[in-house]
C-alpha positions in Angstrom: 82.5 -28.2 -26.9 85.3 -25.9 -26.4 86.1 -24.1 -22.4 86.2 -20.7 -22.5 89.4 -19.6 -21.9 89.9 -16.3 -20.2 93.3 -14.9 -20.1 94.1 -12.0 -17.1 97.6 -10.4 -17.5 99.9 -8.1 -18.8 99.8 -6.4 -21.9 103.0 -4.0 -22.3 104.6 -2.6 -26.2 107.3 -4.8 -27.1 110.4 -2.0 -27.9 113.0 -4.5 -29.9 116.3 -3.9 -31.2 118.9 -6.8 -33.1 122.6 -6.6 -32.9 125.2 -9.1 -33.3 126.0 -9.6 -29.4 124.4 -8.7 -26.3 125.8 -5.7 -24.7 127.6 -6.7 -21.2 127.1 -4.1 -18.3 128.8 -0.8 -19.3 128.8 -1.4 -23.1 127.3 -0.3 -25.7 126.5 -2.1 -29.1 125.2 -1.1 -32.5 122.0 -2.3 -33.3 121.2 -3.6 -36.9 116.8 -3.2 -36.8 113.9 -1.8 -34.4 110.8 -3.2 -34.0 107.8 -1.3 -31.9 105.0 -4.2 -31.5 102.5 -5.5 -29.0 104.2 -7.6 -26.4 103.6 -8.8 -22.8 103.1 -12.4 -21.6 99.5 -12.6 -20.8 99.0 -10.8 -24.0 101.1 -12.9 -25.8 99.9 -16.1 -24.6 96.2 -14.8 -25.1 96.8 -14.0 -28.9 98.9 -17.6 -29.3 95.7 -19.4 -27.8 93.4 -16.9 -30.3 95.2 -18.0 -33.1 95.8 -21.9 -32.6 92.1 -21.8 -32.4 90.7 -21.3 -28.7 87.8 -18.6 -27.5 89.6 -16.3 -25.8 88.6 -13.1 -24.3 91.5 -11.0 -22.5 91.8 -8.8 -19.5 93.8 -6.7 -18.7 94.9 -2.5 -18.2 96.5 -0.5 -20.1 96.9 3.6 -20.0 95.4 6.4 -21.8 98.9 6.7 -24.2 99.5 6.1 -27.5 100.7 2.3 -26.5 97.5 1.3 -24.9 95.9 2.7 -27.9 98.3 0.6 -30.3 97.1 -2.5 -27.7 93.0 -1.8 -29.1 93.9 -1.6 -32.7 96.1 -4.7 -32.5 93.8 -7.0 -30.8 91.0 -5.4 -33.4 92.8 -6.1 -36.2 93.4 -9.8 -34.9 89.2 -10.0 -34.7 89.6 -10.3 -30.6 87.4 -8.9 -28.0 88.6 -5.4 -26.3 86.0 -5.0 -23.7 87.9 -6.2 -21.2 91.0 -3.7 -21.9 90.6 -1.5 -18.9 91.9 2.1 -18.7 94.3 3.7 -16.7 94.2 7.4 -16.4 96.9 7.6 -14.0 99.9 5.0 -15.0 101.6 4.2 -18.7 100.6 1.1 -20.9 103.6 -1.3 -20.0 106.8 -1.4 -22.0 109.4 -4.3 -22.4 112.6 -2.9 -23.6 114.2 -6.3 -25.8 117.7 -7.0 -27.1 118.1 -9.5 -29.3 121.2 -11.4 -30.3 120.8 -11.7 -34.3 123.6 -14.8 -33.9 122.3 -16.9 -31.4 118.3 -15.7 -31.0 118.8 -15.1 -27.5 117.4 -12.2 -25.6 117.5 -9.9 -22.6 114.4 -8.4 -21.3 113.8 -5.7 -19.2 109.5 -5.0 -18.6 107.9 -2.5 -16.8 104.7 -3.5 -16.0 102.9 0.1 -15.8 99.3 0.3 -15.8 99.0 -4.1 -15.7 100.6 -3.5 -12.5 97.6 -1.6 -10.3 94.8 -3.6 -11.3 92.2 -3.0 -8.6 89.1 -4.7 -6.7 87.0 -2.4 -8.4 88.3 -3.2 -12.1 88.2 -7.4 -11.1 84.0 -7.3 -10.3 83.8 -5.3 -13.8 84.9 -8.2 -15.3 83.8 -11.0 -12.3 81.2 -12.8 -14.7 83.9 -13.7 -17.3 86.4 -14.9 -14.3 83.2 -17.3 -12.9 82.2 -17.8 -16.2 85.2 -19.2 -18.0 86.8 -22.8 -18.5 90.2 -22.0 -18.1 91.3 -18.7 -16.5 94.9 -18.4 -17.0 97.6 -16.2 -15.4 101.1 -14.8 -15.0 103.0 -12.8 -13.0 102.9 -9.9 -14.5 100.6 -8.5 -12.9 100.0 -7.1 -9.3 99.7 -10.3 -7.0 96.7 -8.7 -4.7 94.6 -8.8 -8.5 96.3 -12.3 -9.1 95.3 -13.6 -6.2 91.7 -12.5 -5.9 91.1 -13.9 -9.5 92.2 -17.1 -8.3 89.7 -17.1 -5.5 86.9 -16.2 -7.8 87.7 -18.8 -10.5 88.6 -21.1 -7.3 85.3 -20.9 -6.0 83.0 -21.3 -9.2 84.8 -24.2 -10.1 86.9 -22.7 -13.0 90.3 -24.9 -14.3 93.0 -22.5 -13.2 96.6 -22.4 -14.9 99.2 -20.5 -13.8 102.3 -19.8 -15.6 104.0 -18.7 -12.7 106.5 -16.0 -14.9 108.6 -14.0 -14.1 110.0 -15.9 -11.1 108.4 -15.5 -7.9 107.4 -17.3 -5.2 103.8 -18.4 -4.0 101.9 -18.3 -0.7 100.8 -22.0 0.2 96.6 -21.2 0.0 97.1 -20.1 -3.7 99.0 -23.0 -4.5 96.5 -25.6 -3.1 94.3 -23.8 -5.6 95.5 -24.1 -9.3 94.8 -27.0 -11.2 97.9 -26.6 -13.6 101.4 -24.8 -13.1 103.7 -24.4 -16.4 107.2 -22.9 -15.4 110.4 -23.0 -16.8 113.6 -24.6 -15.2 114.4 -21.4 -13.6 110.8 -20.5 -12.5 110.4 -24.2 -10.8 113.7 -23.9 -9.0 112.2 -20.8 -8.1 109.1 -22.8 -6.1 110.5 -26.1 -5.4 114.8 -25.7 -5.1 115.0 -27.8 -7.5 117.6 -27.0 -10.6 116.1 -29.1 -13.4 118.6 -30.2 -15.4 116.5 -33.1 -16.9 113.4 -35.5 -17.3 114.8 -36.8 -13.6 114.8 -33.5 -11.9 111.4 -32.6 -13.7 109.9 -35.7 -11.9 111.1 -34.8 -8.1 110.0 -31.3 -9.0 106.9 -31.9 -10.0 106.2 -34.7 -7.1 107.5 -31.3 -4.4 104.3 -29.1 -6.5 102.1 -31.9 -6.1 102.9 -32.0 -2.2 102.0 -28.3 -2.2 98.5 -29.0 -3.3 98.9 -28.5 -7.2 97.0 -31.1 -9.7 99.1 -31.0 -12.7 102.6 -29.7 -14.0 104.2 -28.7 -17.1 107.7 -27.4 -17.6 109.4 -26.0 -20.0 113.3 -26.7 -20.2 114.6 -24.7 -23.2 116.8 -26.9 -25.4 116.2 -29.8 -23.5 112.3 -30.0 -24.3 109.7 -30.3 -22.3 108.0 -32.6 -19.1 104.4 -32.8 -17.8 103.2 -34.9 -14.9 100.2 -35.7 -12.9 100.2 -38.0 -10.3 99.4 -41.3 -12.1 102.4 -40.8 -15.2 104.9 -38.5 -16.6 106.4 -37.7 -19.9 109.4 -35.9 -21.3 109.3 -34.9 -24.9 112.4 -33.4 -26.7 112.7 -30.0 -28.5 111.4 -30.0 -32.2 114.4 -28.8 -34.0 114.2 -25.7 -35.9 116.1 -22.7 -37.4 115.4 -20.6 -34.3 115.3 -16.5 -35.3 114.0 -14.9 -32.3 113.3 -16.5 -28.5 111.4 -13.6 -27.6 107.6 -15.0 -26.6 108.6 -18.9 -27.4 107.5 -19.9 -23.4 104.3 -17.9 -24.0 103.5 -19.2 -27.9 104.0 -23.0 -25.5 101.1 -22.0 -23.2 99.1 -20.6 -26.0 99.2 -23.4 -27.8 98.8 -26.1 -24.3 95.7 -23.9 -22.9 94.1 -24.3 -26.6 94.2 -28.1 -26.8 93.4 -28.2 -22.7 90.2 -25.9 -23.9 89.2 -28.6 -26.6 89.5 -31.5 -23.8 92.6 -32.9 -24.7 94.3 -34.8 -22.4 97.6 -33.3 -20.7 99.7 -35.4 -22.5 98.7 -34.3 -26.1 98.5 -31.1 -25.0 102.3 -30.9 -24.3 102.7 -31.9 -27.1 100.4 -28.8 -29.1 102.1 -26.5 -26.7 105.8 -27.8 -27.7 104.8 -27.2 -31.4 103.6 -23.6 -30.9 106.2 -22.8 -29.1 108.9 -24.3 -31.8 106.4 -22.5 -34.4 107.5 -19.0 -32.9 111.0 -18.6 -33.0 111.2 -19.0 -36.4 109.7 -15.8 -36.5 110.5 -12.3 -35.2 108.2 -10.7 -32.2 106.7 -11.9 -29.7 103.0 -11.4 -30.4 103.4 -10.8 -34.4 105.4 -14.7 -34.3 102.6 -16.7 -33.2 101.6 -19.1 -35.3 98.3 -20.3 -36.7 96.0 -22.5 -36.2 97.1 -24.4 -39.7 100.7 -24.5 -39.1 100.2 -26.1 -35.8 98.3 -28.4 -37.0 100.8 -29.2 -39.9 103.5 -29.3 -37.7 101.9 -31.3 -35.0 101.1 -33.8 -37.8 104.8 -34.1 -39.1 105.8 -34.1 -35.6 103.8 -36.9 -33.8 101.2 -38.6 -35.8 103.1 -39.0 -38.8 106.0 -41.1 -36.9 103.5 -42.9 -35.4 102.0 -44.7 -38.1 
């Protein structure tokens, strides 16, 4: 039977332009496309779990704007639940302003959170039933910590598997720590919380053994080109990148949760579920966007196949 999974983040509207280089401080470039789309990392990862196959309901706030109304018809048309969208009649939907280099696939990001950022008490027991109720809840950081934090001690307390994606950087107070059951940060995220600048499958193990002396159960991270680690504290494993023609980065760390809280919803072990999230990830920047690049449930599986069970026979 399939967890619940229950996603509470960010939603903000993805404003992306392409150019052949990255503008350095001062200078300006011209761009070669603009794309207006639905973006944010909770969102994101919500829509990649959605379409690798998981039950997913999101929450999350968005303003009274023309974005947050862009948000409900996107997550319609995708045939996801919008109760949970809460409204803002004070602050703006979100917006991430993108640049992408249309050489290399590499990006710079600037996001303000809006509305995701003043999520209240008040809007949390609205949606309290599907915090206690879920599987999985799964978070970021884009969101205001005091909401962040009080979901954790919810889920915390009615015994509900909590991974954090602990995005953008930032550190965490110990008592939160002790309670999530799975971390998943990048190298620059888990230097971030440990000191440690993880360089490879060596540094991912003394990184990880530091998060488990902080109280957390298992750890994933994602190191860019060099692939990806997860350990627990009987066995580790470092798998490398899947190679692909990469078109856009934007959203590939949030298509790898997506596809790792699916397969953790479906009771896969951690292990294989690396491995799901390293093909969903891989899957997405061959595409452009961040939400619109997530891949299905039937490429996944294709590539997974190719991938992994195909060598191994």
């Amino acid at each position: 039977m399939r967890k619940k999974v229950v996603v509470l983040g960010s939603f903000v509207t993805d404003l992306t332009s392409r150019s052949e280089k990255l503008p350095i401080p001062g200078e300006t470039v011209l761009g070669s496309s603009f794309q207006m789309g639905p973006g944010g990392k909770g969102s994101n990862q919500a829509v990649a779990a959605h379409r690798a196959g998981a039950d997913v309901t999101m929450i999350t706030k968005v303003g009274r704007d023309v974005f947050g109304r862009e948000a409900l018809e996107f997550y319609r048309s995708e045939g996801m639940d919008t109760t949970y969208f809460l409204m803002d009649d004070r602050h703006a939907t979100g917006s991430a302003l993108i640049n992408v280099d249309s050489v290399t696939a590499q990006n710079q990001i600037v996001v303000v959170i809006g509305a995701c950022d003043h999520i209240t008490h008040e809007d949390l027991e609205t949606c309290r039933a599907q915090i206690e109720g879920a599987g999985i809840l799964l978070l970021q950081h884009e969101i205001n910590s005091s909401a962040q934090y009080e979901a954790i001690e919810m889920a915390h307390r009615a015994g509900v598997q909590i991974i954090l994606n602990p995005a953008p950087a930032a550190e965490i107070p110990g008592e939160i720590m002790k309670k999530l059951d799975v971390v998943t940060p990048n190298e620059t995220e888990v230097q971030a919380l440990t000191g440690i600048f993880v360089r490879n499958g060596e540094d991912a193990k003394r990184a990880a053994e530091v998060l488990f002396q902080k109280g957390v159960k298992q750890v994933v991270i994602t190191m860019g080109k060099q692939g990806a680690f997860a350990a627990d504290k009987n066995r580790s494993e470092w798998i490398p990148r899947i190679p692909v023609e990469a078109r856009d980065t934007t959203g590939a760390g949030d298509a790898f949760n997506g596809g790792f809280v699916m397969a953790m919803s479906e009771g896969k072990d951690l292990f294989t579920s690396l491995r799901y999230g390293n093909v969903t990830g891989a899957l997405s920047v061959t595409r452009a966007g961040s939400s619109p690049s997530m891949p299905t449930r039937e490429d996944i599986q294709r590539l997974y196949q190719e991938t992994y069970l195909n060598k191994e026979q």
